[in-house]
Structure formats: C-alpha cells, structure tokens
C-alpha positions as CSV (number, residue, x, y, z in Angstrom):
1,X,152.7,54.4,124.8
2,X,150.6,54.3,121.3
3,X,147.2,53.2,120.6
4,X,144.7,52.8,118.4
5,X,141.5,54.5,119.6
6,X,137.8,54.8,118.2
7,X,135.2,57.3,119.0
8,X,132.2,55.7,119.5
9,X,128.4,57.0,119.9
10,X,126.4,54.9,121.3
11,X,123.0,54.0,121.7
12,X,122.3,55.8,118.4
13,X,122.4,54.8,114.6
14,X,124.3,58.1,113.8
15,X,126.8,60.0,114.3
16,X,126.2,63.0,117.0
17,X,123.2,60.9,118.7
18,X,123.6,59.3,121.7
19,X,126.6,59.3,124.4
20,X,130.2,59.3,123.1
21,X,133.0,57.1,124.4
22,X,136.4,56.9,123.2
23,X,137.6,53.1,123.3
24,X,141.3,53.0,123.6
25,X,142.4,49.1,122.6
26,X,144.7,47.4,124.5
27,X,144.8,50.3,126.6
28,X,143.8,48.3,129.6
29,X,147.8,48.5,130.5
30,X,147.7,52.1,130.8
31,X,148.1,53.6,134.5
32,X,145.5,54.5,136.7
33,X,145.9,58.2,136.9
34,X,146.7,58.5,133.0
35,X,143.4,56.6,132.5
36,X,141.3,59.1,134.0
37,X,144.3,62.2,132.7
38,X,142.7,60.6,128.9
39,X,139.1,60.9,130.0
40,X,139.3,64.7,131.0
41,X,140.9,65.6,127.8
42,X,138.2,64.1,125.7
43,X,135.7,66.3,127.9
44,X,133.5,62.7,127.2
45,X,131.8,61.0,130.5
46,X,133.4,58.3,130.0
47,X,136.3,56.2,128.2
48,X,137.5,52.7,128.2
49,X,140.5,50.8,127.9
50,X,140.5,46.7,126.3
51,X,142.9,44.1,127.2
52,X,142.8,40.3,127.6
53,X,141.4,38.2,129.3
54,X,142.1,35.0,131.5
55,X,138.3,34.5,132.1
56,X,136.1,36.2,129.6
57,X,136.8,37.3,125.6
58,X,137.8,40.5,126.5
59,X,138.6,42.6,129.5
60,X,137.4,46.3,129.8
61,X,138.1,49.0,132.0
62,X,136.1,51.9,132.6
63,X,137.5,55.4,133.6
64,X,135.5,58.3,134.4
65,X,137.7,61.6,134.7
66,X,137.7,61.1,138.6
67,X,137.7,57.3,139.3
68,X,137.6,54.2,137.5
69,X,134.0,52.4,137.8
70,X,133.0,49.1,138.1
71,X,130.5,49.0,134.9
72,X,128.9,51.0,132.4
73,X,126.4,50.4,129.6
74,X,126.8,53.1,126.9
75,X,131.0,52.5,127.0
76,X,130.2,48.7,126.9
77,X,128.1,49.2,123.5
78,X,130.7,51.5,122.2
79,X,133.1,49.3,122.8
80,X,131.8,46.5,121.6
81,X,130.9,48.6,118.1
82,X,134.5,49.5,118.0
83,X,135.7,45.9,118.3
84,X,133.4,44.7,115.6
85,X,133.9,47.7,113.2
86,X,138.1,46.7,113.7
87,X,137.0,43.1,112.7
88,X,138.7,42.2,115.7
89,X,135.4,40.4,116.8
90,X,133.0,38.5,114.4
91,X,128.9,38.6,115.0
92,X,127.0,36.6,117.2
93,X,128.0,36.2,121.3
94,X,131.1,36.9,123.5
95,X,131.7,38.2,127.3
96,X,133.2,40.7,128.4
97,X,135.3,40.9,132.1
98,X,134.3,44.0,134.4
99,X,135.1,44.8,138.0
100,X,131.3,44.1,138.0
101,X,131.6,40.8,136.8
102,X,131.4,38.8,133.6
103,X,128.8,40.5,131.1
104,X,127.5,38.7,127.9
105,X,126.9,40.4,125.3
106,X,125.4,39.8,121.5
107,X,126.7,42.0,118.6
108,X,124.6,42.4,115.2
109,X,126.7,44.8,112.7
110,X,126.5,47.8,114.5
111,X,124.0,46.8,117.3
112,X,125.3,45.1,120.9
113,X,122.8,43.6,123.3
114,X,124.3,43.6,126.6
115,X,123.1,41.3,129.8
116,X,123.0,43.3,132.9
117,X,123.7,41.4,136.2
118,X,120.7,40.6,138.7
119,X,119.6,43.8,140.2
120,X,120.6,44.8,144.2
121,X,117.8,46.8,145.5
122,X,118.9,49.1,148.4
123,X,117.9,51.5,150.7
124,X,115.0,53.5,150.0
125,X,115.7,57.4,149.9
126,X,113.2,60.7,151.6
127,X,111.5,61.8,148.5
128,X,112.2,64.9,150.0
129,X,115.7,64.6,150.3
130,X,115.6,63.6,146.3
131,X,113.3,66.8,145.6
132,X,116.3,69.0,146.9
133,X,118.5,67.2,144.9
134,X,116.9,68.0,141.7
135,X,115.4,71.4,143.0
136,X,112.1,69.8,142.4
137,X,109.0,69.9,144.6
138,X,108.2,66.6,146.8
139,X,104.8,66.3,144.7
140,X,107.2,65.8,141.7
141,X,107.8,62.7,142.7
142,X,105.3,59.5,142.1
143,X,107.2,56.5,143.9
144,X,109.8,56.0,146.8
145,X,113.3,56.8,145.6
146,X,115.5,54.1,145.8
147,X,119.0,53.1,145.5
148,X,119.4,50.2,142.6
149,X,122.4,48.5,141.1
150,X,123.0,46.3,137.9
151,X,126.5,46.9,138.1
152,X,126.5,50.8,139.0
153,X,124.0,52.3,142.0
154,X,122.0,54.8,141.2
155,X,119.0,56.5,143.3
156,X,116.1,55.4,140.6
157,X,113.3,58.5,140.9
158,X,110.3,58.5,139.2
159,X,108.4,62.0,138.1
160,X,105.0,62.9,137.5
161,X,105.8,63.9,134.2
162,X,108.0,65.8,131.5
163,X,107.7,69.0,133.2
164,X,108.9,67.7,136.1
165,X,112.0,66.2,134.2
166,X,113.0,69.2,132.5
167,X,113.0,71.2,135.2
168,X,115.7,68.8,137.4
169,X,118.9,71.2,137.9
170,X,121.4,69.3,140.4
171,X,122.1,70.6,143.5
172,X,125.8,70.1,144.5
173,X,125.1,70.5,148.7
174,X,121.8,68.6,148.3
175,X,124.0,65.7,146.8
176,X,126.4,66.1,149.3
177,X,124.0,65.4,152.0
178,X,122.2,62.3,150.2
179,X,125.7,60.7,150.7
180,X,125.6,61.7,154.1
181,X,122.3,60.0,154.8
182,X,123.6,57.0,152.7
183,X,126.8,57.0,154.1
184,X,128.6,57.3,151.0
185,X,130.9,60.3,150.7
186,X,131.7,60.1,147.2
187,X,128.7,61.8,145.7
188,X,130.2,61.2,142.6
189,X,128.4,57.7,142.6
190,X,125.0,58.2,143.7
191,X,123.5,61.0,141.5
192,X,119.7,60.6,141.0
193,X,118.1,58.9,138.1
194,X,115.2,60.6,136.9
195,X,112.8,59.3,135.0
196,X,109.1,59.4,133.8
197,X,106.6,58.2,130.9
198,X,105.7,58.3,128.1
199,X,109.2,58.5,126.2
200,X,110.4,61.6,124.5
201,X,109.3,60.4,120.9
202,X,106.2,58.2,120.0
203,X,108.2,55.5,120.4
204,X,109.6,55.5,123.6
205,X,108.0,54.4,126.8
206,X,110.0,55.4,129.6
207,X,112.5,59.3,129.3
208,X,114.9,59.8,131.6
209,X,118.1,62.0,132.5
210,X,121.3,62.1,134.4
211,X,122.4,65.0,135.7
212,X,126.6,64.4,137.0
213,X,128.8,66.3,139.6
214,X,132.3,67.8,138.6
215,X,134.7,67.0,137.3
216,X,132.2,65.1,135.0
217,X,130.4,66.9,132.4
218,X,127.0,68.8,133.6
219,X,125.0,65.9,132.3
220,X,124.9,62.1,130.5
221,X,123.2,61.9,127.4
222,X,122.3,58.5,127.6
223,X,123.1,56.0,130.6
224,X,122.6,52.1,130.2
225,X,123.9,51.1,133.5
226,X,121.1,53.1,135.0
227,X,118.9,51.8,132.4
228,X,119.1,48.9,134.0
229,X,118.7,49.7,137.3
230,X,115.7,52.0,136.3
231,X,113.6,48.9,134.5
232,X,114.6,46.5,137.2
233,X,113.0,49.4,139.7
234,X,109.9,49.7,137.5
235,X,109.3,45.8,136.8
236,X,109.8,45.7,140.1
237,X,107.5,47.7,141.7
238,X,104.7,47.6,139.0
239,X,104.9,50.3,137.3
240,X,105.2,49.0,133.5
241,X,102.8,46.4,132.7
242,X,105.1,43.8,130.8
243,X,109.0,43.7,131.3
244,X,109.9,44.9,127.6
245,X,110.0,48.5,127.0
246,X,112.0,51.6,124.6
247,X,114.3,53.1,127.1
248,X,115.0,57.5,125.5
249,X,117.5,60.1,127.0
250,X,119.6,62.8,125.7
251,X,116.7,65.1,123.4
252,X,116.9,68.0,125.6
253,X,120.7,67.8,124.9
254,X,120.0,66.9,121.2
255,X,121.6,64.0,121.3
256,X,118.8,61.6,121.6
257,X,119.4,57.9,122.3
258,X,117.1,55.0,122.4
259,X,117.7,51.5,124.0
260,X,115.3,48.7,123.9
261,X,115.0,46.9,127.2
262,X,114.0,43.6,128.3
263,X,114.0,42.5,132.0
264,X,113.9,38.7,132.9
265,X,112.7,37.1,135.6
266,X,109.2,37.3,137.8
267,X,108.8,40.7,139.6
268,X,109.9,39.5,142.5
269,X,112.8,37.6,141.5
270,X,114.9,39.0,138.4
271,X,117.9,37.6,137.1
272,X,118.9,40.5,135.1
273,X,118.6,42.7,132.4
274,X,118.8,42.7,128.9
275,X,119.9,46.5,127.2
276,X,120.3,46.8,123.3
277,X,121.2,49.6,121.5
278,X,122.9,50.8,118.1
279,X,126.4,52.5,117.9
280,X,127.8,54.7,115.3
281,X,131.5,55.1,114.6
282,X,132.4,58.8,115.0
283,X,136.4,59.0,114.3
284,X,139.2,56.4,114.6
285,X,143.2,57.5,115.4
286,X,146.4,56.5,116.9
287,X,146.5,57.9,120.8
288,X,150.2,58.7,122.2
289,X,149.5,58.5,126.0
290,X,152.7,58.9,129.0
291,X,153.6,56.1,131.0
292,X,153.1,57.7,133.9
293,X,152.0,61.4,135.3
C-alpha cells in the first residue's frame, strides 16, 4: 500500500520546534498493528492516518507505537497543517471525526485552532503517590493531583516552580502503582502532567512537561490534549485569574512549543477548550507500507 505522507511540527512556526507527527493521508485504511509498526519506525510519539468521513470533513486516526488513542492535540494541528499545505482543505472552519468525538477546528495558513470537548474531571490522586512518580518531594507539589480528560486523561500536577519541573524523572514502578490505585493497568495512559508558572519565555504563562513510558519516546515535546486538560484543571480550580493564557513545553528538549489557550465556560461549568497553535512543514514523501504484519 502507497501513500503520501507529511512530516509535520507542530505547535511551532519552524522547523525542529515543537512536536513532530508524520500524517499519512488516506492512511486511515491501514491495519491496526501496521499503524502502530509506522509509528515505531519514525521514533515520533505519535502519527496519524486520514480518511473519510460519513459524519464530519475528515476522519483521523491516531496511533501511538503501542495503541491507537482516542485524541490528540499536537497530531490534530499537524494534520490539519498538512491538509491545508496539500490544498486539500481551504481556510476558514471544518471538523474533524475522532474516537473522541467530533472536533472543530479553524485553519489560518499555517495556524489550526482546535476545540477541545468539555472537560471530565476524575478522581483525585495522593500527592504523594504523584511525588514518587516524578521522584519529586510531596512539598513539590501546590494543588491535589487530579485525573482530567478533554479527550485523553492525564493526572494534571501542579509544581511549586521550575526547579521542581526540571527535576521530574519518571519512575516506571511508581507509575505502575498509580494504575493500580486507579485501576487502570495500562500505565501507558495515565502519565502525570506537570506543570507550573510563569512559562519558560517571557511570554508564556503556564510550562509544563510530559514525561512517557516505553515503547514511547522518554518524553513529549509539546502535548495539546493535556493542554487541555491542564487549563480546564487551572480555570477550574482558580489558579489563573482569566481563562486565556500562553500554554510552553519542550525548551529543556530544545524544541520549544507554544500554544495559546482559551477555556469557555464559567469555572464551574466549562464547555470546552479552545488550543491554537502554528505548524511547520518539515518533509513530504510517498510511504510504501504492508498490508498486513
């Protein structure tokens, strides 16, 4: 099977900024187990695969190298940049169909604003627990940890501050027993969210990272789905004064990202969320993938 692929960094203006996501189109045919066979031999987090759609523009798929997930925000920009740099979609608004739902989008050029489902807010988590996680102290963290979903669940943790952040290293046995206490067994979903202000530049509000269990890459240079989840946490729970914020991840990597984030709705009763960022077309081919493994 042949396809035409792009290589996408998103949530960044240029090339090698960002996260990368290679975008196969009309790869949503492809099997299962080749899927996530692609993702693995890109060594990216994350790769999807387009197709059509009886109920939305466009249908996506997203594969990590172990399982396919229901959503994710730096693939949906990349995608998105990859459609509109094929002039396969104009500017202006179209949805997209995810396992997660139907998600509406806005495309500028190179820039996709993406509107992240109404936030599930779960169980909250022993900051303890967490600490171990991250092989952080318990006084690292400022506010209960907490599971939160816009379309992925992530355990949303806030640190004191950038110290605190930089030191995070992910403990494999500690994450193992968060899914215990969760009851989720694949720890492969559930990986802590850390975050903490200011931003890494002068003009970001909010820095965060994402550190991922094999057979994913050590870490996520930027994450929009648990962007998401992180400013529906914070609007939430009062810790930004107004719902609008710069969203940075990745500069300890260099490969610094930067979304701008809006969250709608009351406190108490949000709708959803609304994550923008830029995209930056890295390299473009033809993909020859089996039928079958």
């Amino acid at each position: 099977m042949t396809f035409e692929f792009d290589w996408v960094d998103a949530f960044s203006e240029t090339p090698f900024g960002g996260n990368g996501c290679a975008v196969v189109h009309g790869g949503a045919v492809v099997p299962y187990d080749v899927c996530r066979a692609y993702v693995r031999e890109t060594s990216l987090v994350e790769c999807t695969f387009t197709g059509p759609s009886d109920v939305a523009d466009v249908r996506v798929r997203y594969f990590l190298a172990s399982r396919e997930i229901p959503f994710a925000g730096h693939p949906t920009v990349a995608t998105v940049v990859a459609m509109r740099a094929r002039g396969l979609i104009s500017d202006g608004r179209l949805t997209l169909e995810t396992a997660a739902g139907i998600v509406p989008v806005e495309v500028a050029g190179t820039q996709v604003k993406m509107t992240q489902i109404a936030p599930e807010f779960g169980a909250e988590v022993p900051a303890g627990l967490i600490a171990r996680v991250g092989g952080l102290a318990d006084s690292d963290i400022i506010a209960p940890p907490q599971v939160v979903s816009t379309g992925l669940p992530f355990v949303i943790t806030v640190l004191k501050d950038r110290a605190a952040l930089d030191r995070v290293q992910l403990d494999l046995q500690a994450l193992a027993d968060l899914g215990t206490h969760l009851g989720q067994p694949d720890i492969g979903m559930l990986e802590p969210f850390w975050v903490t202000r200011p931003g890494a530049t002068a003009a970001g509000d909010t820095f965060g990272r994402l550190l991922l269990a094999p057979p994913s890459p050590p870490e996520d240079a930027f994450t929009g789905s648990a962007t998401g989840a992180m400013a529906s946490y914070l609007w939430r729970h009062g810790l930004i004064d107004r719902p609008d914020f710069v969203a940075e991840q990745g500069h300890g990597m260099g490969r610094p990202g930067q979304a701008q984030v809006h969250v709608l709705g009351p406190r108490e009763a949000i709708t959803g969320v609304e994550v923008s960022g830029h995209g930056a077309v890295v390299m473009s081919g033809t993909v020859h993938l089996p039928d079958r493994l």
